[in-house]
N, C-alpha and C positions, 0 to 999 in steps of 0.2 A: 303310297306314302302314309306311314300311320300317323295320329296324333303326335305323339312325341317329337315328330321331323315340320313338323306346323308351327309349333311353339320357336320365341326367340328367344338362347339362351344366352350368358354372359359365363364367360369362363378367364378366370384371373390366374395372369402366370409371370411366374419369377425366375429370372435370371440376373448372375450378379457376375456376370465376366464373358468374354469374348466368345469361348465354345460354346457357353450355353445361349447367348442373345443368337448363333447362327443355329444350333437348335430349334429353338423355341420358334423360327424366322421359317424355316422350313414345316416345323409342323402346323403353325397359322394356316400355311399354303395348303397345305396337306388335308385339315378340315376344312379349307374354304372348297373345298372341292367333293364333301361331303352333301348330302340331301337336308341337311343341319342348317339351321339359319343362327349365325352365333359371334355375337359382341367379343371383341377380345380388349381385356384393359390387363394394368401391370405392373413390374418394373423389369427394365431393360434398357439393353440398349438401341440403336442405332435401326440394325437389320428388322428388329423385332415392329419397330415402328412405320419402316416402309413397308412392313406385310402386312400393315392396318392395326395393327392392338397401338391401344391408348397410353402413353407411357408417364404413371404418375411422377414416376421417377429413374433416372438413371444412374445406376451403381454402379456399372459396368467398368467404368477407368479407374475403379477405387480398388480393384481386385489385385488382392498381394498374396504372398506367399505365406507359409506358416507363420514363423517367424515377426514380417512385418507385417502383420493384420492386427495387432493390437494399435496400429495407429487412427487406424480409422475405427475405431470399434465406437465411438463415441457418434459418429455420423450413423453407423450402420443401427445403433442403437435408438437413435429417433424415426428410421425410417422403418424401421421396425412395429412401433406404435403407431406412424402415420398406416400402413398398411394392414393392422390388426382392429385400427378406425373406423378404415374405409371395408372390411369384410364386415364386420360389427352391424354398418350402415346403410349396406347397399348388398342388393339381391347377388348374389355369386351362384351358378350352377356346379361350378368344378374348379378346385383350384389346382393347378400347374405348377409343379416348381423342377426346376431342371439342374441338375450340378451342385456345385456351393452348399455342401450337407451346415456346414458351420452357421451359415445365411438361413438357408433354407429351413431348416429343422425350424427355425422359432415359427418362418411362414405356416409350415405346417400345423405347427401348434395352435395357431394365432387361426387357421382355418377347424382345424375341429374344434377349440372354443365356441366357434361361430356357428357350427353344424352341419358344416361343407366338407365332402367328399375331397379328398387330395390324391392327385397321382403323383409318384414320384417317376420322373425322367433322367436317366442315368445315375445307376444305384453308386450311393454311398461308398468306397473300400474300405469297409469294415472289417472285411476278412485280411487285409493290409496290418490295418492296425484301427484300435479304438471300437475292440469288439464289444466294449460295457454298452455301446449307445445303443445295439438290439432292441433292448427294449422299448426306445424313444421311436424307433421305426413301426415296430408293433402297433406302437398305440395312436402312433399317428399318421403312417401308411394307409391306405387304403386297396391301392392296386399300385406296386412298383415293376417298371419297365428296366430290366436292365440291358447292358448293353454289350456285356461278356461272356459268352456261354457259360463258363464252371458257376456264374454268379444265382444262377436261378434254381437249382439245387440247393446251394449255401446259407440263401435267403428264407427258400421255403422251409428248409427245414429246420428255420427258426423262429417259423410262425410267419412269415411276410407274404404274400399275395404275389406271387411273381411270376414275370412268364420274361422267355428272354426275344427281344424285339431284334436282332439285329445290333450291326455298328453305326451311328448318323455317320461316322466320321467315313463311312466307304460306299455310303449312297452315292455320290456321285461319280462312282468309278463303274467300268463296264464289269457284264455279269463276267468275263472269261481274262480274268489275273494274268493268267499264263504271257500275255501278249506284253508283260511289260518286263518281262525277264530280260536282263543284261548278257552278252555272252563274253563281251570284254575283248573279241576277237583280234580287234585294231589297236586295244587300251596301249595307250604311251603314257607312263607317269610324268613323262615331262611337258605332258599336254593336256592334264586332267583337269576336271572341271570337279571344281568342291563347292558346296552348298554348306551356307553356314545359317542356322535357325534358333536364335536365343531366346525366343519365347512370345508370348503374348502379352507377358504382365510386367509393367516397370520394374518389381523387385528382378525377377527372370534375366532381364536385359542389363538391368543393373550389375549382376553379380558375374553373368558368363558373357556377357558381350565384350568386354574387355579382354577374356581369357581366351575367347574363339578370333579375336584379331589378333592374336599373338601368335596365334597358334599358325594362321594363314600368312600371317609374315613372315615365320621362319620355314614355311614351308616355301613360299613365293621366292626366297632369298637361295634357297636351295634347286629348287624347279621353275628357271623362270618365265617359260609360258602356261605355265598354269593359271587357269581362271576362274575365280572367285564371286561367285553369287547369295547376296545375305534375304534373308528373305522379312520382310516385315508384311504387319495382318491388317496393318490400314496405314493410311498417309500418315497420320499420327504418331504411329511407331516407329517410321521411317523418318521423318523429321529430331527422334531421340536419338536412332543409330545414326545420323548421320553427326549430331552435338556432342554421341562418345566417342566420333571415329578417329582416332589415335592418329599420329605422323608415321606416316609415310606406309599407311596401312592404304591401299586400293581396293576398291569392288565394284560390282553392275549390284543395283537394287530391284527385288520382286518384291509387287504387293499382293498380298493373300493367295499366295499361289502354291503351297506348297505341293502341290500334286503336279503339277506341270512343270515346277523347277527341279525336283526327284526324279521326274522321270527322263530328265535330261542332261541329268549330273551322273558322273563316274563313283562321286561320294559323300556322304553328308555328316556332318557334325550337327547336334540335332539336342534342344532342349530337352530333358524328362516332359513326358506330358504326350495328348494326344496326337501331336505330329508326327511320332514316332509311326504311329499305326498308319498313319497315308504312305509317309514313308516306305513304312516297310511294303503296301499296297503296290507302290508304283518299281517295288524289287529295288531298291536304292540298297546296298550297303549301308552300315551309318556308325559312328559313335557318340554315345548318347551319354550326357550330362546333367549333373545337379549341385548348385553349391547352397551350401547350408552355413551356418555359425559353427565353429570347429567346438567351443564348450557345450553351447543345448544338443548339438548333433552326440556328443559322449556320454553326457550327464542323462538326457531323455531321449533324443528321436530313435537311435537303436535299440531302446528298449522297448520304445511302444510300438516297431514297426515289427510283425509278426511272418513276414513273408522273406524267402532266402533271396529273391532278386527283389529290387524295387522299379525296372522300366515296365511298362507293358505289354514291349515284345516280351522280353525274356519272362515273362509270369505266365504269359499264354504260352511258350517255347518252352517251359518248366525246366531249363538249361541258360545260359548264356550262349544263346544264338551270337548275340551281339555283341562289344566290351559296352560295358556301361561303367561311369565315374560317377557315383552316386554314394552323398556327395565326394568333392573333389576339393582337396586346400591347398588353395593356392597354386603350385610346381602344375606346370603344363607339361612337363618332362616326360611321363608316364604316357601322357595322352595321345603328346607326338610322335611318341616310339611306335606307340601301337596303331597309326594312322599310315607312318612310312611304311612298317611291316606287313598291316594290309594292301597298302599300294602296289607294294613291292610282290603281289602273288594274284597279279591275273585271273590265273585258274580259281583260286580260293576266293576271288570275289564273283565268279559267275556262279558258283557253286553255291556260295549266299545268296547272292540275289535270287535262286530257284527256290532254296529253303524259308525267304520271308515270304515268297508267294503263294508257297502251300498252307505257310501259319495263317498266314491272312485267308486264304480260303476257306478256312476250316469256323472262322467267324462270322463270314461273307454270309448273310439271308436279303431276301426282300427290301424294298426301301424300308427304313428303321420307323422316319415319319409317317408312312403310311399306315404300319402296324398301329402304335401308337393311336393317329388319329381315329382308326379303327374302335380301339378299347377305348379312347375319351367317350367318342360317339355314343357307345355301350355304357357309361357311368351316366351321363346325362339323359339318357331316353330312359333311363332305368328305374 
């Protein structure tokens, strides 16, 4: 063990939503299992706090969508100062920030003010849309970890420090995909089991949880031993889907389970956002949604978003592998057409479920937090 692994250091990390506090939760684990002896404080939430980091504050349940995020901007705007205080005032070796580029970028900033080295953990989709901010990664990047293959290329060769770590979101899946391929052999549509996933964030559940009940009622009305599985990411959210759940809408509730309730469904209807990618992991078929504001979505979101699909299968698939409704106003019509007509072709659903497990292979490395706590390791003995 040399010096550097003798010393106790403090490393400060941020997370401001649900993906990033199981993040941030695993990679704690991940360095406490280093030769490193190392204080974790922060903000986060929940998970981050049972893996030992000190939590000055939790943002985590304030996490909205584009759109609704200027409501809180007035909260997120003092704790922003509280944590540019507390780096200011107290020794930091590394700061951390994971996801939430919006959030994050000031952490960033508010740490090299300070003279602290920042990792970023799950790059920014700049290449998406809002490729002006470049610069702002540049200058306040130090070493970013992304978590897309194409992303590490895109970055570096815009100046950014990158190397690609793997997906967090398929560490806990086995090294050999192949084994969760569907064959459909028995598939009865009038016996199928659909997985409905509205997200992690109030606005998310807000906007398609109503549209994903609709959608399971007219199919339920039409098929009627079909069975319905919603899945929520903590007790929390589950106690919201259950104060939107419509009349005469039924289901079984899973908590945080999306890998185990995909691998056991025939079909999933499935928020935009990182569940897509377990999803597609566990060979689930899926159609995948997004609702937006029908005027900002025409006036602005299509013009800053730069990319021909917007889920993340079909960006990594550089086809529509999948249908994706992104966004969607209002008419469930569409959605359910294309839901029966998948149903309706056995053969064409085994044939997907083989093709999301080759896409996902193709992303599949090493555990992501391992990598990761590898290069923190490297920034701090450095």
């Amino acid at each position: 063990m040399d010096e550097a692994e003798h010393k106790t250091y403090r490393i400060f990390m941020s997370a401001a939503e649900p993906s990033g506090d199981g993040h941030c939760a695993n990679l704690i684990n991940a360095l406490k299992k280093t030769s490193y002896n190392i204080e974790f404080v922060g903000v986060g939430g929940a998970k981050m706090e049972q893996a030992g980091c000190q939590i000055l504050e939790n943002p985590v349940g304030k996490a909205a969508m584009i759109y609704n995020a200027f409501k809180q901007v007035f909260s997120f705007y003092f704790l922003i100062r509280r944590i540019t205080g507390y780096l200011k005032t107290h020794k930091v070796d590394l700061v951390i920030v994971c996801d939430s580029p919006a959030f994050n970028m000031h952490i960033a900033k508010a740490a090299k003010k300070a003279g602290i080295k920042t990792l970023f953990y799950v790059a920014p989709q700049l290449w998406a849309w809002g490729q002006w901010r470049i610069g702002k990664m540049r200058k306040y990047c130090d070493k970013l970890c992304c978590i897309l293959p194409f992303e590490e290329s895109w970055f570096s060769s815009r100046g950014v420090d990158t190397v690609f770590v793997g997906n967090p979101l398929l560490d806990e899946f086995d090294a050999d995909l192949k084994q969760n391929k569907k064959t459909y052999r028995e598939f009865d549509i009038e016996n199928a089991s659909i997985a409905l996933m509205p997200g992690s964030r109030d606005a998310e559940i807000q906007s398609l949880w109503p549209a994903m009940q609709q959608i399971a009622v007219r199919l339920k009305r039409k098929y009627r031993n079909i069975i319905i599985t919603a899945v929520a990411v903590d007790d929390e959210k589950k106690e919201i889907l259950k104060s939107l759940q419509a009349l005469g809408f039924r289901c079984h509730y899973a908590i945080g389970s999306v890998k185990e309730v995909a691998r056991s469904a025939d079909f999933t209807i499935v928020a935009s956002g990182s569940a897509t990618l377990q999803v597609a992991a566990s060979g689930c078929p899926m159609v995948i949604m997004y609702q937006s504001n029908k005027l900002l979505w025409h006036l602005f979101g299509r013009r800053l978003v730069k990319t021909e699909f917007l889920s993340l299968v079909n960006i990594l698939a550089e086809k529509e592998l999948v249908p994706e409704y992104m966004p969607y106003f209002k008419s469930i019509e569409p959605i359910l057409e294309t839901i029966e007509n998948l149903l309706g072709d056995s053969r064409g659903l085994a044939v997907l479920s083989g093709e999301l497990i080759e896409l996902v292979n193709s992303v599949k490395k090493d555990k992501a937090c391992d990598k990761v706590a590898q290069i923190a390791c490297e920034m701090i003995g450095s």
